[in-house]
C-alpha positions in Angstrom: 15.0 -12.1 6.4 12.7 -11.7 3.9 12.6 -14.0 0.9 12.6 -13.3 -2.8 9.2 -13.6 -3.5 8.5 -11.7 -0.5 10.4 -8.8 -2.1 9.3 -9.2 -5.7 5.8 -8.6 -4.2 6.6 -5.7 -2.2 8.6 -3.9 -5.8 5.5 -4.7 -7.9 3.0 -2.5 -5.1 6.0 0.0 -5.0 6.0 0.2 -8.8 2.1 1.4 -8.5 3.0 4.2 -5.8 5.9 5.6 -8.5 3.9 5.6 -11.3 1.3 7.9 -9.6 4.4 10.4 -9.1 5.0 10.5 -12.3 1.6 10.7 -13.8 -0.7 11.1 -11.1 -3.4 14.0 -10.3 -2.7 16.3 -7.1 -5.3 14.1 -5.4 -3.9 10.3 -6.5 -0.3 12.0 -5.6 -2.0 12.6 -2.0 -3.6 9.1 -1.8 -0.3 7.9 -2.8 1.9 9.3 -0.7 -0.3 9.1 2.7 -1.0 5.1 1.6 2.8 4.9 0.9 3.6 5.9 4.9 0.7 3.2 5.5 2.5 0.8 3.3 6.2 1.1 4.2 5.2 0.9 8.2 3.6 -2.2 7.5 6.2 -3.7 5.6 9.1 -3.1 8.0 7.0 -4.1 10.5 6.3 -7.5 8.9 9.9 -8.0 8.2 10.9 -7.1 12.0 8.3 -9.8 13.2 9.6 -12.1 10.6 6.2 -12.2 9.4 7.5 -11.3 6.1 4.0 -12.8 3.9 3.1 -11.5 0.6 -0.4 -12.3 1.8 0.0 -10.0 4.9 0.9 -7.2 3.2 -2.4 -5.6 2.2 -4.6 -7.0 4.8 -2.1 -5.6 7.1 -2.8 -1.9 5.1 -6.1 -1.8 5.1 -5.8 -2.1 8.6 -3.4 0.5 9.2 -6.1 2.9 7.4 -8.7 1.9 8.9 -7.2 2.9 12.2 -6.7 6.2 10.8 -9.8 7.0 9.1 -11.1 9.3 11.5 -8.5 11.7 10.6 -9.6 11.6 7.2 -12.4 13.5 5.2 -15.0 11.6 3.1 -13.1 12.3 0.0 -9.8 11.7 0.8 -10.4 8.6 2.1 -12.6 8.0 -1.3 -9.0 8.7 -3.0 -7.2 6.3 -0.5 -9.6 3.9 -1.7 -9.3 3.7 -5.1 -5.5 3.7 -4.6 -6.1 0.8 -2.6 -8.1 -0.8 -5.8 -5.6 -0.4 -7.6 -3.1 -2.2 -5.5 -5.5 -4.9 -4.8 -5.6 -5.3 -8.7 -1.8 -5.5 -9.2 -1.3 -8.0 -5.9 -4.0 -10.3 -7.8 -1.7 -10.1 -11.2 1.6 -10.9 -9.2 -0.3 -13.8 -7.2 
């Protein structure tokens, strides 16, 4: 099971990933929502290995994209990663 701060983490990253919803251009929404799959895989997949790690989380990501980049064009994967930046900064704030 995963702990507390565990999930506090995870809610914080979510929080980023709503707020582009709500405000974002059509290409942050697509960023958003194709890193979202990324990030939702990885974290049930952390919690299923009981690996549950705030500090596994976007490590784990980046690696998740980075085995998918081929399918990507240049500028997509530009947006994917400045979503990613933006994740990075809010993971360094709830540190």
């Amino acid at each position: 099971m995963a702990s507390a701060a565990f999930n506090d983490y995870v809610q914080s990253l979510e929080q980023v990933f709503d707020e582009v919803v709500a405000t974002g251009s059509d290409d942050e929404l697509f960023a958003s929502g194709y890193l979202r799959g990324h990030f939702d895989l990885v974290v049930a997949q952390l919690e299923l290995n009981d690996h549950a790690s705030a500090d596994a989380v976007l490590p784990s990501v980046h690696a998740s994209v980075e085995q998918a980049k081929h399918e990507l064009a240049p500028a997509d994967m530009a947006h994917i990663q400045a979503m990613l930046n933006r994740l990075e900064a809010v993971a360094a704030q709830v540190a």
